[in-house]
N, C-alpha and C positions, 0 to 999 in steps of 0.2 A: 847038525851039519858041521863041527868041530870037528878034523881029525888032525892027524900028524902032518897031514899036506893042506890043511887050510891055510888062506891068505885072511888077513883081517883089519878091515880100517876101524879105529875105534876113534872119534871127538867127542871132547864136556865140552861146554860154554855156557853159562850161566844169563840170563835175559831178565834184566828188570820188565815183566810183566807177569800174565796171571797163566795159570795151567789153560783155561778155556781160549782165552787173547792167543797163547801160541797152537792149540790145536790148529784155531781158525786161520791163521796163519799158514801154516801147514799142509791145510786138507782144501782151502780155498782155492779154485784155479784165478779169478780176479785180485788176488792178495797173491800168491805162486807168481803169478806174471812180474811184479814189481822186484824179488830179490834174487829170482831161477833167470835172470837172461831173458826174460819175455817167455819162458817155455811153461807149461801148465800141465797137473795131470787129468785126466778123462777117467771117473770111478764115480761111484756111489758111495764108496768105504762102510761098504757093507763087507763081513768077510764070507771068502769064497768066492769075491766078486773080481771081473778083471780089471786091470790097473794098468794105466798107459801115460805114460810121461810124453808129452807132445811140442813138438819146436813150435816157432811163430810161425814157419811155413805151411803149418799140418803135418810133416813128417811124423812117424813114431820115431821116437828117441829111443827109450825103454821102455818094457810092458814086462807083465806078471800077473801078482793075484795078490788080493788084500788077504793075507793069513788071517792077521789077529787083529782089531780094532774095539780099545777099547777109550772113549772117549773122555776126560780128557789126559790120558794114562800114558798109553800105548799104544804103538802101532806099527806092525811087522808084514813088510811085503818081501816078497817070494818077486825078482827083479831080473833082468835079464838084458841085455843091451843088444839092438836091434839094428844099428846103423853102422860097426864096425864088423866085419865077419870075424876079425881075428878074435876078438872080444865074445862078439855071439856065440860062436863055438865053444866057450870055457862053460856055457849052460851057466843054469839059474842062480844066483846068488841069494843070502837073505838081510835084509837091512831092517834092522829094529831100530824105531826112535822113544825113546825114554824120558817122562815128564815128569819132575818132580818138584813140589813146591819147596822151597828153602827160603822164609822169610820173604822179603819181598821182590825175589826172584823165582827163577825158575832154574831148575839146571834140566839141559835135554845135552841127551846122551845117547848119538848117533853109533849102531853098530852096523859095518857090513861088511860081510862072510861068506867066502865063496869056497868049495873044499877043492881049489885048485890051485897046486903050490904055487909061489912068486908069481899070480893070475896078473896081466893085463890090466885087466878088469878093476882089480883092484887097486892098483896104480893107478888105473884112470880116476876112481873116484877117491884116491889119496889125495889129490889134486884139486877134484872139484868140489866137493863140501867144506872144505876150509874158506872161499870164495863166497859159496854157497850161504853158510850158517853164519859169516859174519855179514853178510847182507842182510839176514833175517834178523839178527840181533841189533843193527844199526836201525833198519828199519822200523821196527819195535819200540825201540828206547827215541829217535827221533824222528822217526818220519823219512830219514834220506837212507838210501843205502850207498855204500864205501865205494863198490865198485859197479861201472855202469858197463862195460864190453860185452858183448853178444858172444853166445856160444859157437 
């Protein structure tokens, strides 16, 4: 999904914990609620399976399909934003999260790639994973996360 008009947000950040500790982090909707803004996702993470990012209210957020899920590795959803029309119309994005052990961290390494030049889309979540993954990594290493405002 690379071309000459892809937009692309790429984050590292490195988590003093274990590859399986941040899966579950990750793929947990009761552990999701505490760093995403109360928002959770609705999946099996099975791939082929569909995948739905859900507000506190029940609204869908975002939805797609679990591509590739391998546990505790990798994992590439096919993503799509459902609550902006401007954004919904750029169509499907893909976001790969990357775990890799480095001593007594973890480095995860967030991609997402949508093949629509200077996309919306992209922007928006230039914005919202950096929020995002330092909430997960605070919450990890102590138990609190940084930032508490609702989406």
């Amino acid at each position: 999904m690379t071309s000459s008009t892809a937009s692309t947000f790429v984050y590292v950040t490195f988590i003093r914990t274990t590859p399986e500790k941040l899966w579950t982090a990750l793929t947990s909707p009761e552990f999701t609620r505490q760093y995403w803004f109360g928002m959770h996702h609705e999946t099996d993470w099975k791939t082929g399976s569909s995948w739905q990012l859900m507000f506190p209210d029940g609204r869908v957020a975002d939805a797609g399909e679990v591509v590739e899920a391998d546990p505790p590795k990798r994992l590439v959803l096919k993503w799509r934003n459902e609550f902006r029309p401007e954004m919904k119309e750029e169509g499907y994005s893909r976001c790969t999260m990357e775990l890799e052990q480095l001593d007594e961290a973890v480095k995860l390494t967030v991609t997402h790639v949508i093949d629509v030049a200077e996309s919306k889309f992209i922007g928006a979540v230039s914005g919202g994973w950096p929020r995002i993954l330092s909430n997960l990594k605070s919450l990890l290493e102590t138990g609190k996360v940084v930032l508490e405002q609702k989406v």
